[in-house]
N, C-alpha and C positions, 0 to 999 in steps of 0.2 A: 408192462411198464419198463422192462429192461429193454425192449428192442426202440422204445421214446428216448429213454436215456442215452443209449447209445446214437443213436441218431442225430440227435441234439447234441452230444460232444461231437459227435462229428462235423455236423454244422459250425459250431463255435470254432474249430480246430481249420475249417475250410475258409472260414472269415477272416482268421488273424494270420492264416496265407496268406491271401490275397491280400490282405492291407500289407504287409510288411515287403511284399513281391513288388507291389507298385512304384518304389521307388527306385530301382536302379538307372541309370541315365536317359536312357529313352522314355522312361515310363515318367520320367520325373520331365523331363523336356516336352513331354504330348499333353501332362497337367498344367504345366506353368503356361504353356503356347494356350491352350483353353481358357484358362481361368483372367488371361491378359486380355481376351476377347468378349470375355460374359459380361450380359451388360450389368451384374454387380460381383466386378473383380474381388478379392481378398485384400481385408484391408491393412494399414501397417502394423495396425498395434496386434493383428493376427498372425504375423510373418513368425514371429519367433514359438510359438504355438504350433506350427505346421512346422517347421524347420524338427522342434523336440520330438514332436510325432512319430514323425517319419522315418527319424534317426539321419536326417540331411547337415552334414556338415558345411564349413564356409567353403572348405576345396570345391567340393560336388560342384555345390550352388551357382560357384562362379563360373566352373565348366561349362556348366548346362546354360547358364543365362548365357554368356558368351558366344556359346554357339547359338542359340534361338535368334541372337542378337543378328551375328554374322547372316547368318540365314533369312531372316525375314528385311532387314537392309537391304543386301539384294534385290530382293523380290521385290520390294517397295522402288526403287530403284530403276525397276524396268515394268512398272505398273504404269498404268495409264492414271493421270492422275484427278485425285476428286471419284474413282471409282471405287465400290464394295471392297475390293480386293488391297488397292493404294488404302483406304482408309485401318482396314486389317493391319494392315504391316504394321501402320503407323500407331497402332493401341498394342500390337506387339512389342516395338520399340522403348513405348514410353513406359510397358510392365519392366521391362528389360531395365531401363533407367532408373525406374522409382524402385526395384528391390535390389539394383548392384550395393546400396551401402549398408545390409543386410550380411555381406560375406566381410564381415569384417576382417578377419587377417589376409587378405588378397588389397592387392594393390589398384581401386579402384577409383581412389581421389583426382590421380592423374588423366585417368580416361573419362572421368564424368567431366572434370573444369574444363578439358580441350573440346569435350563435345559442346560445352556451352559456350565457348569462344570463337568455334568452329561459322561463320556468319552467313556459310553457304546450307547452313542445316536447317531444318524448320524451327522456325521461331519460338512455337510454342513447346517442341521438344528443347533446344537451350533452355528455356523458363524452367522444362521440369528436370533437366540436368545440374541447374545449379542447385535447383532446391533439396537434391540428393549430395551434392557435393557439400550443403551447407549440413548436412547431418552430421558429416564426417569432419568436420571440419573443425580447426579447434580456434580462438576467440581471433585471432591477427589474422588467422585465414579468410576469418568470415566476413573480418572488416575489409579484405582487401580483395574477395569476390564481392562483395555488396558495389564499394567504390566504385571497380572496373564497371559491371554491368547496370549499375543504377545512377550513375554519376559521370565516369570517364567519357570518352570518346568510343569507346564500345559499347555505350550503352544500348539497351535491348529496348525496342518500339515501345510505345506504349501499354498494348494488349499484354505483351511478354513481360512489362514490367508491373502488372497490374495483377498476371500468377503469382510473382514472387511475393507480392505485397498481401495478398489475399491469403496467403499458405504460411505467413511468417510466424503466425500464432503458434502453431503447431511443431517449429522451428525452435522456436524462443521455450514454448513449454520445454521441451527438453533438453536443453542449454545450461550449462553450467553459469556461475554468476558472471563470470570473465568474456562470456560469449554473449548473455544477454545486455551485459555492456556493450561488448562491441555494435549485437546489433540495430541496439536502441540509439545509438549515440550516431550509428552511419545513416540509419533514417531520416535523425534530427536534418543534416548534411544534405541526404536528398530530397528531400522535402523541400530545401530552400532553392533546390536547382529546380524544383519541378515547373512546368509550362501547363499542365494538361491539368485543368481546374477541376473534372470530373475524377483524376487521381486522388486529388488533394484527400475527397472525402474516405477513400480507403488508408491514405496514411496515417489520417487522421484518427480514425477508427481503432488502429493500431496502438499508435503512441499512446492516447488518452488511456486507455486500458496498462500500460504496461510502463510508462512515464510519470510519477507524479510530478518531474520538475515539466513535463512537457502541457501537460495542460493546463495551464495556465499563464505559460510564458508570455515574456513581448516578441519573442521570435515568431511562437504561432499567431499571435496580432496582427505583426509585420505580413508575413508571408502570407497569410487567409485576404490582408487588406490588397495586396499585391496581386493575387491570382483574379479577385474578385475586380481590380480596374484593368487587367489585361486582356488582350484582345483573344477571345476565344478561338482554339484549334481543330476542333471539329462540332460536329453535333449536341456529339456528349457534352461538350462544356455548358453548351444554352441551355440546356436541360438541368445542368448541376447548377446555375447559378442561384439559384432562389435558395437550395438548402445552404449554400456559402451564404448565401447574404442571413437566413435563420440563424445560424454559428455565429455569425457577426456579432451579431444582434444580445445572442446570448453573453458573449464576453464583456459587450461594452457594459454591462451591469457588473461586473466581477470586477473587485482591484487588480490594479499590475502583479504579475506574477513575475519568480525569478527570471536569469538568463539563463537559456542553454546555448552549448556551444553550433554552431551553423557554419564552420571555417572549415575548408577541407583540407587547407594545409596543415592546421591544428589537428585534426582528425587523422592525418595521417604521421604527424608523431609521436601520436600515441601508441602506446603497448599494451593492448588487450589481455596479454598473456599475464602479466605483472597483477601482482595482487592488488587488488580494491583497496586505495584508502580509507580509512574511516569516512572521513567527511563527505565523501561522494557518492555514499551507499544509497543515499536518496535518491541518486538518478535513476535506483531499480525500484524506489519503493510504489508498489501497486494501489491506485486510490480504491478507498474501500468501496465503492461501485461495482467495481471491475473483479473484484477477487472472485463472486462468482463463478460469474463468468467464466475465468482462466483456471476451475479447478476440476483437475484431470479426470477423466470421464473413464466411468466403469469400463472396463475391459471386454469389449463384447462377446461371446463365447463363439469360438472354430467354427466358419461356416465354410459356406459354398461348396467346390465339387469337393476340397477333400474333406472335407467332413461328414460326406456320403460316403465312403467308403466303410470304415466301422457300422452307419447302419445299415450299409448293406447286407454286412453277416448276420445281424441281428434280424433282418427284414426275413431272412430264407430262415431262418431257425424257426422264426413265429410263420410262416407258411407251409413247413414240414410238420413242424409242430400241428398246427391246427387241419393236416392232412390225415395225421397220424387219428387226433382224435374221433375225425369224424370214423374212420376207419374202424376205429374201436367199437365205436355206437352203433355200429349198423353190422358189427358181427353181435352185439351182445343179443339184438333183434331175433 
């Protein structure tokens, strides 16, 4: 039993090696390049869970993505494109994007927004560049990426506008009350600029859950009546028209609801950052439908490759282990 014991500490002693060896720069740059690649990456609310793990601070982090970044840019770059390898880079890139606002004291605000401005880069990488810029961003920021990329003259295609809109939940959960102002209030905004009647239904989606003045307004009346007699943009519109006309349908039974503001001049002298007045706290108040819905989901526990590591020590311990025993049994023989 002493030579199981001692074997078994050794095992445990060889395991929490090897977990604690894996992180230095290369070993931490060969994990993140894999785990950006597998087809079920690590997810955000996992990021800070593996960061405390590993002992990976914001410095490391932003080293090592930086360079994966630099590197597989490149490589994408001079890939032939539409192929394994161009596709590769490109789920590299966007791991690269979706965990820069994870190294919080590194200066990443600036390199995410210019990526998304950037109009010669892939569309749907902008989409996931702003939506990491909107993490970091504080409530006048987020109204005035929203504006440029959902509204301005840089606005980003439709498909690209269709990520942001689709991913805003997630956004907004975690938003302070000044930011969820800004970004309820910039939707309202685009929403009235929208063209693309198949969008409509994701705005829509949105607001109603996170709006109470929005669902019910004469603005949403106006703009639903508006998308529904204009001439449709693609495919997707003829498709979306029958659930616009169902919404229709359903409001004209409801009385008139308040105004929200739909002005983007308005919109843009406001100050998100200034504290909420009283009176206007409604604009964030959540219809009770919707609170489900919006209320934050369990924390899933540590998975993917690094979460193998720890059972890997374990895994050789229970295979020495149950080496040893059988050993034992067939001397007792």
């Amino acid at each position: 039993m002493n030579v199981f014991a001692n074997v078994t500490l050794a095992c445990l002693l060889l395991g929490t090696v090897s977990v604690s060896a894996v992180m230095d720069d290369a070993k931490l740059e060969d994990w993140l390049s894999g785990n950006f690649t597998a087809p079920e990456s690590m997810s955000w609310a996992e990021i800070d869970d593996f960061k405390e793990q590993f002992g990976v601070n914001d410095d490391q982090l932003y080293r090592v993505l930086m360079n994966i970044y630099i590197e597989a840019r490149d490589k994408w770059s001079s890939s032939e494109p539409k192929t394994l390898e161009w596709s590769r880079m490109r789920r590299i890139i966007e791991g690269v994007i979706t965990w820069l606002p994870k190294c919080e004291d590194s200066p990443v605000k600036n390199f995410l927004l210019e990526y998304a401005g950037f109009t010669k880069n892939d569309p749907f990488l902008r989409s996931v560049a702003l939506l990491s810029y909107l993490r970091v961003a504080d409530a006048e920021e987020t109204k005035n990426a929203l504006v440029r990329f959902l509204i301005g003259v840089e606005r980003f295609d439709s498909q690209a506008r269709s990520s942001v809109i689709a991913h805003a939940t997630e956004i907004f959960r975690e938003a302070d009350r000044g930011k969820k102002r800004a970004i309820v209030e910039t939707l309202w905004c685009a929403l009235a600029q929208e063209d693309a009647k198949w969008l409509f239904r994701l705005y829509d989606g949105f607001l109603t859950q996170n709006s109470g003045l929005y669902a019910n307004s004469a603005q949403r009346r106006h703009i639903l009546r508006h998308l529904m007699q204009s001439r449709p943009t693609c495919k997707a519109d003829e498709y979306a028209l029958p659930d616009l006309e169902a919404r229709w349908r359903v409001l004209q039974k409801q009385g008139a609801g308040a105004n929200i503001n739909t002005n983007l001049a308005t919109l843009r002298d406001r100050d998100f950052n200034q504290p909420l007045p009283e009176d206007e706290r409604i604009a964030l108040m959540t219809p009770p439908e919707a609170r489900h819905a919006n209320a934050p989901q369990k924390k899933p526990p540590l998975m993917g490759r690094a979460g193998l590591y720890p059972f890997g020590g374990l895994a050789l311990v229970a295979v020495v282990s149950l080496l040893l025993i059988r050993r034992c049994k067939t001397r007792g023989k």
